[in-house]
N, C-alpha and C positions, 0 to 999 in steps of 0.2 A: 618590419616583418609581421604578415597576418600573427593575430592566433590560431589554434588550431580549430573553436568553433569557428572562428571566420572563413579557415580554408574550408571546414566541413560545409558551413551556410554556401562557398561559393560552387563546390562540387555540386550539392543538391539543384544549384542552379543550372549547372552546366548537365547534368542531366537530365533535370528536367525540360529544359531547354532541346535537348535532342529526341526530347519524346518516351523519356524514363522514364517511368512517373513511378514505378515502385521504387526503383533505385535510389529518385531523389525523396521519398518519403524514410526509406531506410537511414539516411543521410543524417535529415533533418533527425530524426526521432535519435541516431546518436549524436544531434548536438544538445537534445534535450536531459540526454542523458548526464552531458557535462555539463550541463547550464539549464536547467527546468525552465527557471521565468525568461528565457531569452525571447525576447517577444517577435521577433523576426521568423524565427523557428517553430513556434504556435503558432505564426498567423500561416504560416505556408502551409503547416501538417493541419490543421482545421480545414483549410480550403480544399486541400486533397482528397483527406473523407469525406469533405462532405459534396465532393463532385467525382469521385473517384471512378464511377460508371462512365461518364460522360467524357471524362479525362481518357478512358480505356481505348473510348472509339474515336476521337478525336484531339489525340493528343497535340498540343499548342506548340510551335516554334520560337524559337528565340525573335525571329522576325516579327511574329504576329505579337511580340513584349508579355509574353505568357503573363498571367497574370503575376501582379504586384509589381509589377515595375523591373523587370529585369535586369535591365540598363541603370535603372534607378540602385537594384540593390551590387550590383558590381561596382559603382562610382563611388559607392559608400565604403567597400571593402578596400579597393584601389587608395583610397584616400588613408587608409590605417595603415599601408603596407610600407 
């Protein structure tokens, strides 16, 4: 069974994935809140602000593998569960 940052890291995915992008910053930033150095969760909420504009007007699809590997990070959590 996930943890519960992992179900949060895989929400924020799925989120952001449908073109949330606050929602999955919201996410991430309470997985930070359980877990500061999770390093999964900084590199997402980094990428976020610091493309947050660009993310607003053109936000990415699970298809186009939004950035970090999307696919990449679900096979990861899949594998703990």
């Amino acid at each position: 069974m996930p943890s519960e940052v992992d179900r949060l890291i895989e929400d924020g995915l799925s989120r952001y994935g449908s073109g949330d992008v606050d929602g999955a910053l919201a996410v991430w930033e309470q997985v930070l809140a359980l877990d500061p150095e999770n390093s999964q969760a900084l590199s997402y909420v980094d990428y976020v602000r610091a493309n947050y504009e660009l993310l607003q007007t053109s936000a990415p699809s699970v298809e186009e593998g939004a950035p970090f590997g999307i696919d990449q990070s679900r096979r990861r959590i899949g594998k703990l569960a």
